[in-house]
C-alpha positions as CSV (number, residue, x, y, z in Angstrom):
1,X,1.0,12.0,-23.3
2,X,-2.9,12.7,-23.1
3,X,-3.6,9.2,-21.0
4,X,-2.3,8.0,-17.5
5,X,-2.3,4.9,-18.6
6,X,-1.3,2.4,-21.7
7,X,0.9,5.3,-23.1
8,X,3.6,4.1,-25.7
9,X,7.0,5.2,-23.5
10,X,8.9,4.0,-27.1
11,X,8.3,2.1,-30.5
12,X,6.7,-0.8,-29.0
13,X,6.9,-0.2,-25.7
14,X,4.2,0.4,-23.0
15,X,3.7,1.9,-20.0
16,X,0.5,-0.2,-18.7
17,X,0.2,1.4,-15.2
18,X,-1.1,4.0,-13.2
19,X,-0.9,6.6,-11.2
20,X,-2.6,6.2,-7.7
21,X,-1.0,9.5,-5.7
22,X,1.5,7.0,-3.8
23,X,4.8,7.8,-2.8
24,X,6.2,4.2,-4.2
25,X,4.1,3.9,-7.6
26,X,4.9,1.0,-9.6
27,X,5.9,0.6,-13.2
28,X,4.7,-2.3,-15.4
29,X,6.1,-2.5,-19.2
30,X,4.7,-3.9,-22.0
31,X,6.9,-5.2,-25.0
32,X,5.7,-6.0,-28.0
33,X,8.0,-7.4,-30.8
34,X,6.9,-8.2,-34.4
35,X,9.3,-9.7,-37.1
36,X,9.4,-12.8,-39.5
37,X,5.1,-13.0,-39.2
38,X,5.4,-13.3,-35.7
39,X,4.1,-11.4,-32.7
40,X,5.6,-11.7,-29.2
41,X,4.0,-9.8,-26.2
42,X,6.4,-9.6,-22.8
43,X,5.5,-8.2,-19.7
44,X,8.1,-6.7,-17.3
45,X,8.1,-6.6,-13.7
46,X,4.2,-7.6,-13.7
47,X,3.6,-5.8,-10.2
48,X,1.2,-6.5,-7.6
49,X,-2.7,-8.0,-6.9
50,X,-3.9,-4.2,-7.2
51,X,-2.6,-3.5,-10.0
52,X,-4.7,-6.5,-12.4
53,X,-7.1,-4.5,-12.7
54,X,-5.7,-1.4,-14.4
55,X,-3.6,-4.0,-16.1
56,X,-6.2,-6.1,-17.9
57,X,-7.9,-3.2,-19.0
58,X,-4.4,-1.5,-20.3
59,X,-3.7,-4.9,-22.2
60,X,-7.0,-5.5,-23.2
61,X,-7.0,-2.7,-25.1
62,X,-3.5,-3.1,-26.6
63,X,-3.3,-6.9,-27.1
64,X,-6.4,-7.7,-26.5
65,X,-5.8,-9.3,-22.7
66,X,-3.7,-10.6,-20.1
67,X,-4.0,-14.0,-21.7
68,X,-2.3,-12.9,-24.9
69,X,1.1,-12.2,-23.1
70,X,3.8,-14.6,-23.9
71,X,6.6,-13.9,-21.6
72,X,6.9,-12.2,-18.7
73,X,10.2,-11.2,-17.0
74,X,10.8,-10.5,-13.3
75,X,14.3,-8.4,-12.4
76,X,13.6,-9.9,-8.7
77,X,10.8,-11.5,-6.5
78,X,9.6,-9.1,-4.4
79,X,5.7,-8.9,-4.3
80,X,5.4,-5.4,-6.1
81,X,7.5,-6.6,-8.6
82,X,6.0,-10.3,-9.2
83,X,3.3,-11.4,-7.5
84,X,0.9,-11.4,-10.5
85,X,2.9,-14.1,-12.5
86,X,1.2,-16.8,-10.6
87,X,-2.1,-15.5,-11.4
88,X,-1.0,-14.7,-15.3
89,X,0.5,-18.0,-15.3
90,X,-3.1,-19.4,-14.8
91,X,-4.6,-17.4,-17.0
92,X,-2.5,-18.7,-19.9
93,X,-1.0,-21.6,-19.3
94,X,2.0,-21.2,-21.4
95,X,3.0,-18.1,-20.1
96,X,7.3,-18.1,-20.0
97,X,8.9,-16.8,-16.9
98,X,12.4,-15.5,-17.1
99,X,14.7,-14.3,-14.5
100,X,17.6,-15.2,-12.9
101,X,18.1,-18.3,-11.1
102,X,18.5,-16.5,-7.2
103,X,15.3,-15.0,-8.1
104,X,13.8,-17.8,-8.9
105,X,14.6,-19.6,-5.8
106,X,12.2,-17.4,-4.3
107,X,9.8,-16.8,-7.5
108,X,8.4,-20.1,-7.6
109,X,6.7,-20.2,-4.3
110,X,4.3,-18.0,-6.4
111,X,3.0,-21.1,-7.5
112,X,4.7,-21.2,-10.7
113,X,6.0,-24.1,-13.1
114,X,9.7,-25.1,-13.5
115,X,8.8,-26.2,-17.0
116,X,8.2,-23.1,-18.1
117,X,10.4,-21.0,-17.0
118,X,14.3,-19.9,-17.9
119,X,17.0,-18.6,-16.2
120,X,19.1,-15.2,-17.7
121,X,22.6,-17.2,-16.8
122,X,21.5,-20.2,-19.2
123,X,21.4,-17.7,-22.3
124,X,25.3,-17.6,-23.8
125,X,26.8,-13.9,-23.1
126,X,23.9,-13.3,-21.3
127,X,22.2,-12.4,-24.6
128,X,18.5,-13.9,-26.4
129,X,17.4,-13.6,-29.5
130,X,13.8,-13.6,-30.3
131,X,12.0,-15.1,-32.9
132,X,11.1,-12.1,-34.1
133,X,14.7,-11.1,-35.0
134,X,15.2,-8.7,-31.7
135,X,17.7,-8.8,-29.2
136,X,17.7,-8.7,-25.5
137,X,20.3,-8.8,-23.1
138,X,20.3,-9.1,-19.1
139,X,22.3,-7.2,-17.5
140,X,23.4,-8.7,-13.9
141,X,23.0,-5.9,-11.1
142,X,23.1,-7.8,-8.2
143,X,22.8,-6.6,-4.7
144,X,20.3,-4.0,-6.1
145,X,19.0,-4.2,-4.2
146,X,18.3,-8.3,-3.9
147,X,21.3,-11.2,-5.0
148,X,19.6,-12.1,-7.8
149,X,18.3,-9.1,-9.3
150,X,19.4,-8.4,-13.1
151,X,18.0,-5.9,-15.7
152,X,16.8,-6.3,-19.3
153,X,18.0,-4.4,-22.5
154,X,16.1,-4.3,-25.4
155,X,18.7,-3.4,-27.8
156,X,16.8,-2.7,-30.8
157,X,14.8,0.1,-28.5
158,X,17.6,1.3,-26.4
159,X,15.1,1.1,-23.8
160,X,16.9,-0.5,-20.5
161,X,14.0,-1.7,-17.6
162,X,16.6,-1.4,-15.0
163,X,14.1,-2.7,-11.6
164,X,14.3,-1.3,-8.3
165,X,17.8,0.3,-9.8
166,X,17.4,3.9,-10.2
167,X,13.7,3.8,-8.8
168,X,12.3,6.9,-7.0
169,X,9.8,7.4,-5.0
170,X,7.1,9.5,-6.2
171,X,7.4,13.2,-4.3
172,X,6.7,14.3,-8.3
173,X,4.4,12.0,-9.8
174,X,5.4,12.9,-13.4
175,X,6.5,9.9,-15.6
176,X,9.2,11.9,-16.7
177,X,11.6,12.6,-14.5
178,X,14.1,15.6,-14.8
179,X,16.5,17.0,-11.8
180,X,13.6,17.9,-9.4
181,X,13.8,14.0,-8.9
182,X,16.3,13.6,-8.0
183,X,15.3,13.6,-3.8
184,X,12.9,10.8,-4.5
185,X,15.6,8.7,-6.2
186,X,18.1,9.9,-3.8
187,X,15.6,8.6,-0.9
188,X,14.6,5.2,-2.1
189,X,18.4,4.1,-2.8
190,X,19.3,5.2,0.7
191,X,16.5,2.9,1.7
192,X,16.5,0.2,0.0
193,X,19.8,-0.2,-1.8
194,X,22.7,-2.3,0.7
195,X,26.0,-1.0,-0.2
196,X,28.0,2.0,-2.6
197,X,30.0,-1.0,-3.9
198,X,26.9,-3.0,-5.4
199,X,25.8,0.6,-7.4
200,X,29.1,1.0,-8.4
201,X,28.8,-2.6,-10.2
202,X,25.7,-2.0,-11.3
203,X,26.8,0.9,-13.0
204,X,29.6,-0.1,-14.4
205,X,27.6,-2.5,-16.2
206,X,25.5,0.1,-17.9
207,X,28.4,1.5,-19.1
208,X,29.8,-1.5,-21.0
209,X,26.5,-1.1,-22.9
210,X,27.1,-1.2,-26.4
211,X,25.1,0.8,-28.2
212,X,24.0,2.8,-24.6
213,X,20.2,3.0,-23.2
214,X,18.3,6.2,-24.8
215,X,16.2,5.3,-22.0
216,X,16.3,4.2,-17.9
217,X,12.8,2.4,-17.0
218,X,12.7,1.5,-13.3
219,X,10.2,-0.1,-11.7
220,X,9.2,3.1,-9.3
221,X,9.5,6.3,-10.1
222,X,10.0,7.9,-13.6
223,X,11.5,7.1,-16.7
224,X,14.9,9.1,-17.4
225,X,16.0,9.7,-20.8
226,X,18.4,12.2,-22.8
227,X,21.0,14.1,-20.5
228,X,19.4,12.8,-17.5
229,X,20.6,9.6,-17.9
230,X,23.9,10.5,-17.3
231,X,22.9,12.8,-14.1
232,X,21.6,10.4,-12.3
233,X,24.3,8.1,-13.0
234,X,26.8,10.3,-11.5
235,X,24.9,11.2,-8.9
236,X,23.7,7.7,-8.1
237,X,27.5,6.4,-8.0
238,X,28.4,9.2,-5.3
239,X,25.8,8.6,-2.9
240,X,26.1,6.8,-0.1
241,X,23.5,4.2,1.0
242,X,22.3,1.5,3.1
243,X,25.1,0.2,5.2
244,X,27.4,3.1,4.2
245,X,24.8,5.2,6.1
246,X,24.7,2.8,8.6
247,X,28.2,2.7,9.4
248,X,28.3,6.7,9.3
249,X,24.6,7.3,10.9
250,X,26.4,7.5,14.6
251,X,28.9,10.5,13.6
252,X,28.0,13.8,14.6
253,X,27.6,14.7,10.0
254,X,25.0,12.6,9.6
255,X,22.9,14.0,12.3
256,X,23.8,17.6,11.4
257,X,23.2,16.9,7.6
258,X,20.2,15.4,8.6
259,X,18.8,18.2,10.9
260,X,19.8,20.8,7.6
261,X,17.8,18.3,4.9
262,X,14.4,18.6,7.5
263,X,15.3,22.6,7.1
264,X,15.3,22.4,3.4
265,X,12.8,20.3,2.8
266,X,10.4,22.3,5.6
267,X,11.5,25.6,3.5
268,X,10.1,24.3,0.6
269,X,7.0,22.7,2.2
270,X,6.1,25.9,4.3
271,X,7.4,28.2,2.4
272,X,10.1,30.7,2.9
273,X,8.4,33.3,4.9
274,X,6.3,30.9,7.5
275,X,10.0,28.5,7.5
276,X,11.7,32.2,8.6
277,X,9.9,32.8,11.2
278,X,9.6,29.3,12.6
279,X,13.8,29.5,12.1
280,X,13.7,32.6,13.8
281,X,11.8,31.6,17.2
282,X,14.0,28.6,17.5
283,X,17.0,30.7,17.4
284,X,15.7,33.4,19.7
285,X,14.9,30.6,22.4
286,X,18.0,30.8,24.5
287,X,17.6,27.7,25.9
288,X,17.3,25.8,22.3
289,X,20.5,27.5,20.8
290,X,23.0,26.6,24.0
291,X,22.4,22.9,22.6
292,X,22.0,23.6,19.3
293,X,24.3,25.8,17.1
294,X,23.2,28.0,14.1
295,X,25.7,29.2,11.2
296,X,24.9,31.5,8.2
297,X,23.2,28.5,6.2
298,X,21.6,26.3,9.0
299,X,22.6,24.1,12.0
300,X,26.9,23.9,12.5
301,X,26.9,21.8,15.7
302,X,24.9,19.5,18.6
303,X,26.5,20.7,21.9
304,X,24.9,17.8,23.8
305,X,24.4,14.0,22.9
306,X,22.8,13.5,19.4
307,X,19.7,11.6,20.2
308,X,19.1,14.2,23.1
309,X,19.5,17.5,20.8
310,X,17.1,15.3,18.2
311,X,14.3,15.0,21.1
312,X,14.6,18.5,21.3
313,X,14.6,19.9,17.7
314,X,11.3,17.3,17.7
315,X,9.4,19.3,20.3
316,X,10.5,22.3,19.4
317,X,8.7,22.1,15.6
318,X,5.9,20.2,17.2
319,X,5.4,23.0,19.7
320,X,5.8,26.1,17.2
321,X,4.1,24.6,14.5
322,X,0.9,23.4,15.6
323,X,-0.7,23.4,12.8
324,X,1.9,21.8,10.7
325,X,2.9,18.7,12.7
326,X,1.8,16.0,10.3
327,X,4.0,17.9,7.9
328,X,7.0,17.9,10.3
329,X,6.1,14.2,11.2
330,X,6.2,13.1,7.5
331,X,9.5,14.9,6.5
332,X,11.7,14.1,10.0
333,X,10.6,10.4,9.5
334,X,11.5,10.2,5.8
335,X,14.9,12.3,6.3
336,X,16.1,10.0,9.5
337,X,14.7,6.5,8.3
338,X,17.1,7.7,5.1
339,X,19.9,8.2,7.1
340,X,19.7,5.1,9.2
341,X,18.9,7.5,12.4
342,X,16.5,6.0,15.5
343,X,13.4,7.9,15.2
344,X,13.1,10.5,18.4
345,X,10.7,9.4,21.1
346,X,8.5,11.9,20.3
347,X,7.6,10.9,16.6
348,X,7.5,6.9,17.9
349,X,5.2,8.2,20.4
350,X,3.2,10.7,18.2
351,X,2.6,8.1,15.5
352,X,1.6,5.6,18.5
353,X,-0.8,7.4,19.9
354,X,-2.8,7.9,16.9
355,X,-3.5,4.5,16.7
356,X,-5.3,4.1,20.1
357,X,-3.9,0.4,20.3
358,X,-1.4,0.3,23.3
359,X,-1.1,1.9,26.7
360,X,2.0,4.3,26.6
């Protein structure tokens, strides 16, 4: 893969984004079937107003333009997944919309027409068969993360474009994604996915695939192929999310896990020596360690109310790591927001401040 863009993912198949150093990138898939004289071009998930540019010139170069596309299918509405159908739609005319009827609902106040569109229920066992002699079939994953959201399988690639299912965002940019990933993937889900139960479903779907993906292609994130399909399957159907978390964030765990994944994550964003000795003032500050407990592999207990210990491991980083704090600001807010934690005064206040807007 020499580009970073309009690279062929699989026999016919597209990658026609970008990379733009973001922490939620956005995928955007080109399929184009031929069979029986006959040439179809599909677009899936067709992203966002920034990304027509890159787009056009991806597609220009493939197809020869936006206007060539044919169909273009949308796993749910949400503006980084869809908002460019109404502008594609003007562009050609005849441009087919399919997705699920929930999605449409919402889909159409993009300014697109009912007469040219088609919902994934109306097809019988959920299966359509192109012109050109290929297959595809949608697969229903709802609650994943919206009601309506359902992924496509292109049977005769094996390639499965699975949305916001199995996204990441982008601490590795690669397009490939291996088990370094996995703490992107592991974030977004805990974010944006509601419930265990509506992965579990989602997953079990997969499974009844028949023959099974070669290849995962979500909308953020990286593509996962080979043995790494079945990693993050596993690992995916184990992980609690949403209002899991949510029901969980008040226990004393969360916190504690919490506090330990800010550890790890500063280890590996410091570095071991500069993460030692910052580990090492906090637990030679007598007054730090009677609230907060150290054990042989991190932090074993919070002697004092949660939040309370939380403002205090804040100002404690802040204070010993001067010249870090953006760094400490970035990881506590991504770790907490995770795990359905209020935010300590202190970042709310930091981040506030910055902006010069309100009186505190």
């Amino acid at each position: 893969m020499s580009k970073d863009t309009g690279i062929e993912i699989a026999p016919g198949i597209f990658w026609v984004s970008r990379r733009e150093n973001s922490l939620l990138e956005r995928n955007i898939y080109l399929r184009v079937f031929e069979g029986d004289g006959r040439r179809i071009n599909l677009l899936v998930d067709p992203g966002a107003p920034r990304d027509r540019k890159v787009l056009d010139e991806n597609l220009s170069e493939i197809i020869g333009g936006m206007s060539r596309l044919n169909v273009a299918f949308a796993n749910h509405q949400d503006p980084d997944v869809a908002f460019n159908l109404g502008f594609l739609q003007q562009l050609n005319p005849e441009l087919f919309v399919l997705t699920s009827e929930d999605t449409w609902r919402l889909l159409q106040f993009y300014g697109l027409k009912d007469d040219y569109y088609r919902s994934t229920e109306s097809f019988p066992g959920g299966r359509a068969r192109m012109k050109t002699g290929q297959e595809l079939q949608f697969v229903p994953s709802p609650y994943c993360h919206f009601r309506g959201a359902v992924m496509l399988y292109d049977k005769e690639s094996r390639v499965l474009f699975t949305g916001d299912l199995f996204g990441g965002l982008s601490f590795i940019p690669d397009l490939q994604a291996d088990e370094r990933h996995w703490e992107g993937v592991k974030t977004f889900h805990q974010i944006y996915m509601p419930t265990r139960e509506s992965i579990a479903l989602a997953l079990d779907n997969i499974r009844k695939l028949d023959p099974p993906p070669k290849m995962l292609a979500p909308q953020h994130g990286s593509l996962i192929t080979g043995e790494w399909i079945e990693f993050y399957m596993e690992k995916l159907g184990r992980l609690p999310v949403g209002l899991n978390l949510l029901l969980d964030s008040r226990t004393k765990e969360n916190y504690l896990a919490a506090v330990n994944a800010v550890f790890l994550e500063l280890n590996r964003s410091l570095g071991p020596e500069e993460f030692a000795r910052a580990v090492k003032h906090l637990r030679n500050d007598g007054s730090f360690t009677n609230i907060i407990q150290f054990g042989p592999s991190g932090v074993v207990d919070i002697k004092t109310d949660l939040n309370t210990g939380l403002e205090l491991l804040t100002t404690e980083l802040f204070d010993h790591l001067p010249g870090k704090k953006d760094m400490v600001r970035r990881v506590m807010t991504r770790v907490l927001l995770a795990r359905e934690i209020p935010l300590p005064e202190r970042l709310r206040h930091e981040a506030t401040a910055r902006e010069g807007l309100f009186e505190m």
